[in-house]
Z-matrix of the N, CA and C atoms (Angstrom, degrees):
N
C 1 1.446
C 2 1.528 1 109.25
N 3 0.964 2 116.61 1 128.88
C 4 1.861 3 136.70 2 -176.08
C 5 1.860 4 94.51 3 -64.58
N 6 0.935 5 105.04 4 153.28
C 7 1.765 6 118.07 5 166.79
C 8 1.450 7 93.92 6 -75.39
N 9 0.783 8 133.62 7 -98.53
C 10 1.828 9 151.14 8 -160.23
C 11 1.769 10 104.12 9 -86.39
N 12 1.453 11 135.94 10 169.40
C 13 1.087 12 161.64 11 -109.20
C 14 1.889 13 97.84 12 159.20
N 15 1.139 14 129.89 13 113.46
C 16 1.735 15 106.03 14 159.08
C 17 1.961 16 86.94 15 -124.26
N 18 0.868 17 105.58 16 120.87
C 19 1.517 18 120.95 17 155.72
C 20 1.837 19 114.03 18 -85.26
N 21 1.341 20 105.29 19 117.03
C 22 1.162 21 110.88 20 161.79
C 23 1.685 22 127.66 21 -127.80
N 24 1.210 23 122.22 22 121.83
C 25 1.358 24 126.65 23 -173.40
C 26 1.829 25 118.71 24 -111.47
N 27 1.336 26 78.13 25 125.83
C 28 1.825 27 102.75 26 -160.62
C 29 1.350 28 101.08 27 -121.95
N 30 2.098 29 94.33 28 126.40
C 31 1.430 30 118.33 29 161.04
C 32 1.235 31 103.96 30 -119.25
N 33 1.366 32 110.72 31 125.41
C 34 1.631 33 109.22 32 168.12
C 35 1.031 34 118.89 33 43.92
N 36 1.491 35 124.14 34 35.04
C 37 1.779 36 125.96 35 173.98
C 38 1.476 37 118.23 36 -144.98
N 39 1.556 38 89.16 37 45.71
C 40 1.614 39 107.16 38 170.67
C 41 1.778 40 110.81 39 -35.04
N 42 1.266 41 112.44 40 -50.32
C 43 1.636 42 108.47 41 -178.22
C 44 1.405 43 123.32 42 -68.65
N 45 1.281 44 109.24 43 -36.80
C 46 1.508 45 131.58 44 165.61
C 47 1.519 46 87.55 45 -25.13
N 48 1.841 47 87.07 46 -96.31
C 49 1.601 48 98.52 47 -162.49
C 50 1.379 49 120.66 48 -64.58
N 51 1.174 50 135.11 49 -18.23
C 52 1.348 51 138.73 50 -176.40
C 53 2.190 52 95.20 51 -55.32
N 54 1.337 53 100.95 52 -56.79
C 55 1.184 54 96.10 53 178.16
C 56 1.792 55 129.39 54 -93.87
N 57 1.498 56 98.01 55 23.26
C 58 1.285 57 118.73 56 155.91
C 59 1.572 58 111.77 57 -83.39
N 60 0.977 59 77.34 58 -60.43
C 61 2.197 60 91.36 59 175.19
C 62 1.201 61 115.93 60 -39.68
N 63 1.942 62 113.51 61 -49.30
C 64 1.231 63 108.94 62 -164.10
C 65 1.819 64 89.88 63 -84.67
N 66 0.872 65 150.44 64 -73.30
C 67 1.805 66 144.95 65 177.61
C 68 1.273 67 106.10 66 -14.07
N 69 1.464 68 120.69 67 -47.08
C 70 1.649 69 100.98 68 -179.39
C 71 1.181 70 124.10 69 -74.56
N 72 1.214 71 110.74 70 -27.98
C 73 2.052 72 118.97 71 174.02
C 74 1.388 73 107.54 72 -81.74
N 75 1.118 74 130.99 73 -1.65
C 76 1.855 75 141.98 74 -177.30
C 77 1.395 76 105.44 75 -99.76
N 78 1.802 77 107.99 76 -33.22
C 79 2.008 78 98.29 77 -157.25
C 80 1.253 79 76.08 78 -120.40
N 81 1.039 80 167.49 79 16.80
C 82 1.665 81 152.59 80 -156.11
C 83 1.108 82 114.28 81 -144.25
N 84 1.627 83 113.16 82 101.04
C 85 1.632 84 114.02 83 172.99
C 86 1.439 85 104.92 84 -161.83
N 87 1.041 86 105.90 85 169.09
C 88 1.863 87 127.51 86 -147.14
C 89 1.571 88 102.79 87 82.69
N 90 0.931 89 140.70 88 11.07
C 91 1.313 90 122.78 89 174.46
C 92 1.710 91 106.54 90 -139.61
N 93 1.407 92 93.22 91 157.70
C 94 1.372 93 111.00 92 -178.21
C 95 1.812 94 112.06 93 -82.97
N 96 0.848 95 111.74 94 113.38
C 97 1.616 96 115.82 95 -171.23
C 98 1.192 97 127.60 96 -125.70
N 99 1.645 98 105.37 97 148.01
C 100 2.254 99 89.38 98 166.96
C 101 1.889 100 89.01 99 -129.34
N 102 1.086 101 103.01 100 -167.56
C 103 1.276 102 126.89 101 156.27
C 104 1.165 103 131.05 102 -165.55
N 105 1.601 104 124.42 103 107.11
C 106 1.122 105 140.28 104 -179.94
C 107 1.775 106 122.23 105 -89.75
N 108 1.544 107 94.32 106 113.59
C 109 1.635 108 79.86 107 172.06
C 110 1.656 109 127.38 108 -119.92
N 111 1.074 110 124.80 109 129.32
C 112 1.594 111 144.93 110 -150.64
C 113 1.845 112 85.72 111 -99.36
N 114 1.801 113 103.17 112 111.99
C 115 1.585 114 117.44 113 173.24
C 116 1.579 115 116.08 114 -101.65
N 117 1.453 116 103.08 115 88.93
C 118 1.959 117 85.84 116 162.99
C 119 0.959 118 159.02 117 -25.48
N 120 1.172 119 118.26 118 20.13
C 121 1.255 120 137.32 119 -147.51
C 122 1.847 121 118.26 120 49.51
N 123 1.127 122 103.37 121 79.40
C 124 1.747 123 108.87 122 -159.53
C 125 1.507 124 81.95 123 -108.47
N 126 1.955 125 102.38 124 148.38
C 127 1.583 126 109.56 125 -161.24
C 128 1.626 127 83.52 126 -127.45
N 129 1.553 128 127.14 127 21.37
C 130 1.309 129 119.30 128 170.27
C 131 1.645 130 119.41 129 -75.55
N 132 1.560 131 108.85 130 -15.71
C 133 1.551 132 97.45 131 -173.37
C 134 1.456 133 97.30 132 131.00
N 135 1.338 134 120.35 133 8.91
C 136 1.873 135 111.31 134 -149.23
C 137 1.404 136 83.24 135 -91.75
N 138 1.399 137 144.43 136 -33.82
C 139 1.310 138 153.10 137 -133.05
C 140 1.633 139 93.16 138 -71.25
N 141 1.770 140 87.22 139 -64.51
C 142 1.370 141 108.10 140 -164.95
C 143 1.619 142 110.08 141 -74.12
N 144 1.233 143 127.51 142 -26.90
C 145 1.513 144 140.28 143 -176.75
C 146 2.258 145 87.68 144 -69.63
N 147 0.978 146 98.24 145 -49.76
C 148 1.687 147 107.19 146 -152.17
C 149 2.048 148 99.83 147 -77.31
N 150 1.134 149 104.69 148 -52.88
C 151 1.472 150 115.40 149 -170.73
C 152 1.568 151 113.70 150 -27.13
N 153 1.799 152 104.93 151 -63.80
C 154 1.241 153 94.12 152 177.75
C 155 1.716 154 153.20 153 -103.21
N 156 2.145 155 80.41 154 17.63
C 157 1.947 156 103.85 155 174.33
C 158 1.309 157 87.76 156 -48.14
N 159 1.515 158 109.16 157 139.17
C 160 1.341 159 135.03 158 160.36
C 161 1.426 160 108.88 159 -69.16
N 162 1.587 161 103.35 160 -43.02
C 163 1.369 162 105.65 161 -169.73
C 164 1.819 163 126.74 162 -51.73
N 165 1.273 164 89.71 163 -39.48
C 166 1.703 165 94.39 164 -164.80
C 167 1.680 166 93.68 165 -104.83
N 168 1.363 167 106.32 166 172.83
C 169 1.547 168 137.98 167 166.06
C 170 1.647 169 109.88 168 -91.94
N 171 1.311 170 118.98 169 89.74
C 172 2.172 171 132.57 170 -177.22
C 173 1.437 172 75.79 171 -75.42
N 174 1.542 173 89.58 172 156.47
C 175 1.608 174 118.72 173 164.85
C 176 1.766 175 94.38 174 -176.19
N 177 1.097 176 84.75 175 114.07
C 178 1.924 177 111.26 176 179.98
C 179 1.310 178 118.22 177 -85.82
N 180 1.084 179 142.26 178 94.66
C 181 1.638 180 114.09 179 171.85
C 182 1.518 181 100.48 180 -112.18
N 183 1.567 182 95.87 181 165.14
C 184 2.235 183 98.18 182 -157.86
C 185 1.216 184 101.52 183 -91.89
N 186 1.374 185 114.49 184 10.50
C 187 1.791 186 114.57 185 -177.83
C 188 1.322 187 114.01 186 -131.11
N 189 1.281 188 132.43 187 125.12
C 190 1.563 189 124.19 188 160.18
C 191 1.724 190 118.50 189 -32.28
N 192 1.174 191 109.47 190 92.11
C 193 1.420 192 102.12 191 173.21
C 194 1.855 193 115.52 192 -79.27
N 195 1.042 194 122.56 193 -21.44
C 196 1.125 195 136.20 194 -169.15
C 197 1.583 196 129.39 195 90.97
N 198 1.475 197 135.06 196 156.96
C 199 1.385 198 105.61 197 -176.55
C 200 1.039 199 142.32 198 -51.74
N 201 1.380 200 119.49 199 -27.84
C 202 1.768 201 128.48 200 -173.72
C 203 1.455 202 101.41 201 -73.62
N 204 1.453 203 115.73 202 -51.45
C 205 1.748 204 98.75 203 176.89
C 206 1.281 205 132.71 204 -80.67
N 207 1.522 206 111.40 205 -14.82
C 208 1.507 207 114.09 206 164.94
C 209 1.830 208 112.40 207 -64.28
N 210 1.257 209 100.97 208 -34.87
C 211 1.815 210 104.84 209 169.44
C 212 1.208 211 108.94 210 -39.54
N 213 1.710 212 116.84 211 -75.82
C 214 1.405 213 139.76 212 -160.68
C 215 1.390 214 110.08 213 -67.59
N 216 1.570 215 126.70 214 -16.12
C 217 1.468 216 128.06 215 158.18
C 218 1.355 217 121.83 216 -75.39
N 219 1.579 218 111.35 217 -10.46
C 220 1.630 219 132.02 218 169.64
C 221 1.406 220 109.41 219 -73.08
N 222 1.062 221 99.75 220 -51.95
C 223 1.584 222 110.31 221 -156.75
C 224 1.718 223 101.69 222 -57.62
N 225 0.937 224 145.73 223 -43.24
C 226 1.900 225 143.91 224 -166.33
C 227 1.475 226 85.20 225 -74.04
N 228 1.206 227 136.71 226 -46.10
C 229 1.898 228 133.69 227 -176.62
C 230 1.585 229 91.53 228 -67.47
N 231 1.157 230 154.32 229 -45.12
C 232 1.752 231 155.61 230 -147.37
C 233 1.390 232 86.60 231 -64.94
N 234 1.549 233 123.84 232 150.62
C 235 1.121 234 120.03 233 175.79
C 236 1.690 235 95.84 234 -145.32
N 237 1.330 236 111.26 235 8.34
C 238 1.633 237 122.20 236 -176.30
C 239 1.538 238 114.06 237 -80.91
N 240 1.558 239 114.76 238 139.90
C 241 1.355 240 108.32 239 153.97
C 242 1.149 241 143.11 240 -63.19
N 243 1.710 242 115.03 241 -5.69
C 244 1.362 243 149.93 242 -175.86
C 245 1.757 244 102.65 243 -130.97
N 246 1.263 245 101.31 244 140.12
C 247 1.586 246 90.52 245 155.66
C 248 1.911 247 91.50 246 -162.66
N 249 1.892 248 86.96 247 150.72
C 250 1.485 249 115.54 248 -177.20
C 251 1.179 250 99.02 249 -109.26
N 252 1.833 251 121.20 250 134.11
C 253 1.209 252 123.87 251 167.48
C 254 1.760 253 94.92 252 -109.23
């Protein structure tokens, strides 16, 4: 079991999170971590930018679900005793 969980959910803010992603794997250590990020179906490029980071756990869906259900489609992938949305 991971220490932490960070769920992040992305519409159309491939840059946003791209350099969210990279800050948490740069400033974050002593702990056991993942980071999963849940895409609304965003047509900026995030698909293809996101698909093949090793680092994180992608999960695409082709429709804006909105934040609360893109969370709860995170959560069965979370494998943390903690988790940050």
């Amino acid at each position: 079991m991971k220490d932490v969980s960070v769920i992040i959910v992305n519409y159309n803010t491939k840059g946003l999170v791209s350099d969210c992603i990279d800050s948490i794997f740069s400033n974050t250590s002593g702990l056991d971590f993942e980071v999963i990020v849940v895409d609304n179906g965003s047509t900026d490029g995030s698909r293809e930018a996101f698909t093949d980071d090793g680092r994180i756990t992608y999960i695409f869906n082709d429709a804006n679900l909105g934040f609360g259900r893109a969370n709860n489609l995170a959560l069965p992938a979370a494998s943390g005793r903690n988790v940050i949305f």
